[in-house]
N, C-alpha and C positions, 0 to 999 in steps of 0.2 A: 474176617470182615475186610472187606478190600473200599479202599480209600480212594484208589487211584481213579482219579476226574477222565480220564482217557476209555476207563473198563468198564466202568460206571453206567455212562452216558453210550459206550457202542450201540446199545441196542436200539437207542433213540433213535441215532443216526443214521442207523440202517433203515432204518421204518420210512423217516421221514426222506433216506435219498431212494426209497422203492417206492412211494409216494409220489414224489416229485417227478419220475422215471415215468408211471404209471399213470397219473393224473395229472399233470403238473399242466397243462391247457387249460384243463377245467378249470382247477385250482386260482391260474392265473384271474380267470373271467368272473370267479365267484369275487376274489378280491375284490375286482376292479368294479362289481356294481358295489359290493359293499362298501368301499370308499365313497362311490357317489353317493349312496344315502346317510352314511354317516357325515360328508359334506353339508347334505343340506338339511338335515338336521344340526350341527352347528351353526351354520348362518341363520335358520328362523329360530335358534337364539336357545337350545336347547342345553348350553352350558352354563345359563344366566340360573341362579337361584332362584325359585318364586315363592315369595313372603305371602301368607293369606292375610286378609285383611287390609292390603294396600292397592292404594286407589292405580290403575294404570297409566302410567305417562307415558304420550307418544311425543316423536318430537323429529318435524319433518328439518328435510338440510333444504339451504336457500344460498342459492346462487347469486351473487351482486356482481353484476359486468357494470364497470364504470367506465364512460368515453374516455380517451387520452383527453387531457389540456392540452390547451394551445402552451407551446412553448410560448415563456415571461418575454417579451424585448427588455433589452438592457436601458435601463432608465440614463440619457445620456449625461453627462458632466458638465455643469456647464461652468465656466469662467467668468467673474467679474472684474473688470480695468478698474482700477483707482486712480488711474490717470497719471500717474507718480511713475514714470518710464530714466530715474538717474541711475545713471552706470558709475 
Protein backbone atom coordinates (compact mmCIF):
# COMPACT_ATOMS: atom_id res chain seq x y z
CA UNK A 1 0.00 0.00 0.00
CA UNK A 2 1.60 3.16 -0.98
CA UNK A 3 0.86 6.26 1.28
CA UNK A 4 2.74 8.55 -0.58
CA UNK A 5 0.34 11.86 -1.45
CA UNK A 6 2.83 12.47 -4.52
CA UNK A 7 2.07 8.66 -6.25
CA UNK A 8 -1.14 8.71 -5.11
CA UNK A 9 -2.59 11.65 -6.61
CA UNK A 10 0.08 11.37 -10.24
CA UNK A 11 -2.63 10.02 -12.16
CA UNK A 12 -5.07 12.76 -11.22
CA UNK A 13 -2.76 15.20 -12.30
CA UNK A 14 -1.83 13.96 -15.42
CA UNK A 15 -5.51 13.58 -16.45
CA UNK A 16 -6.30 16.91 -15.35
CA UNK A 17 -2.83 18.78 -16.89
CA UNK A 18 -4.00 16.57 -20.65
CA UNK A 19 -7.30 18.15 -20.01
CA UNK A 20 -6.30 21.39 -19.55
CA UNK A 21 -3.65 21.06 -22.61
CA UNK A 22 -6.57 19.56 -24.54
CA UNK A 23 -9.62 21.43 -23.58
CA UNK A 24 -8.66 24.01 -21.35
CA UNK A 25 -10.60 27.06 -23.77
CA UNK A 26 -13.63 25.35 -23.65
CA UNK A 27 -13.14 24.52 -20.05
CA UNK A 28 -12.27 28.14 -19.46
CA UNK A 29 -15.93 29.37 -21.40
CA UNK A 30 -17.86 26.57 -19.64
CA UNK A 31 -16.67 28.13 -16.23
CA UNK A 32 -17.13 31.39 -17.06
CA UNK A 33 -21.04 31.02 -18.15
CA UNK A 34 -21.53 28.80 -15.16
CA UNK A 35 -20.33 31.45 -12.85
CA UNK A 36 -22.90 33.87 -14.39
CA UNK A 37 -25.73 31.70 -13.59
CA UNK A 38 -24.69 30.67 -10.39
CA UNK A 39 -24.25 34.65 -9.97
CA UNK A 40 -27.69 35.20 -10.60
CA UNK A 41 -29.08 32.82 -9.11
CA UNK A 42 -27.56 33.95 -5.81
CA UNK A 43 -28.62 37.46 -6.18
CA UNK A 44 -32.55 36.46 -6.82
CA UNK A 45 -31.80 35.09 -3.51
CA UNK A 46 -31.44 31.37 -4.02
CA UNK A 47 -29.29 30.99 -0.77
CA UNK A 48 -32.05 32.39 1.47
CA UNK A 49 -33.86 29.36 3.14
CA UNK A 50 -37.62 29.20 2.26
CA UNK A 51 -39.99 28.47 5.41
CA UNK A 52 -43.53 27.14 3.93
CA UNK A 53 -46.18 28.59 5.59
CA UNK A 54 -44.88 32.16 5.84
CA UNK A 55 -46.44 35.15 4.59
CA UNK A 56 -43.84 37.02 2.01
CA UNK A 57 -42.20 40.34 2.87
CA UNK A 58 -40.92 42.58 0.37
CA UNK A 59 -39.30 45.61 1.45
CA UNK A 60 -38.41 48.36 -1.12
CA UNK A 61 -34.89 50.70 -0.20
CA UNK A 62 -35.78 54.62 -0.25
CA UNK A 63 -33.55 57.15 -0.92
CA UNK A 64 -34.02 60.67 1.37
CA UNK A 65 -31.74 63.54 -0.31
CA UNK A 66 -32.04 66.27 2.15
CA UNK A 67 -31.18 70.08 0.87
CA UNK A 68 -28.03 71.48 2.72
CA UNK A 69 -28.95 74.25 5.41
CA UNK A 70 -28.23 77.53 5.21
CA UNK A 71 -25.11 77.88 7.38
CA UNK A 72 -26.41 79.35 11.34
CA UNK A 73 -25.00 83.32 11.48
CA UNK A 74 -23.17 83.61 14.62
CA UNK A 75 -25.78 85.08 17.11
CA UNK A 76 -23.73 88.47 17.94
CA UNK A 77 -22.58 89.40 21.59
CA UNK A 78 -23.74 92.14 22.66
CA UNK A 79 -22.52 94.38 25.71
CA UNK A 80 -24.21 96.18 28.35
CA UNK A 81 -22.54 99.90 30.00
CA UNK A 82 -23.39 100.29 33.58
CA UNK A 83 -22.18 103.40 33.25
CA UNK A 84 -19.64 102.76 36.27
CA UNK A 85 -16.21 103.66 33.85
CA UNK A 86 -13.55 103.93 37.64
CA UNK A 87 -10.09 103.06 36.90
Amino acid sequence: MNLNAGQVLKPVFDFLDAAIADYGVYLFLVMVWVSVVVLAWIFSGGLRRKFPNQPHIRAGIGIVIQPPTQPLQPTPVLFQDDGDDEV
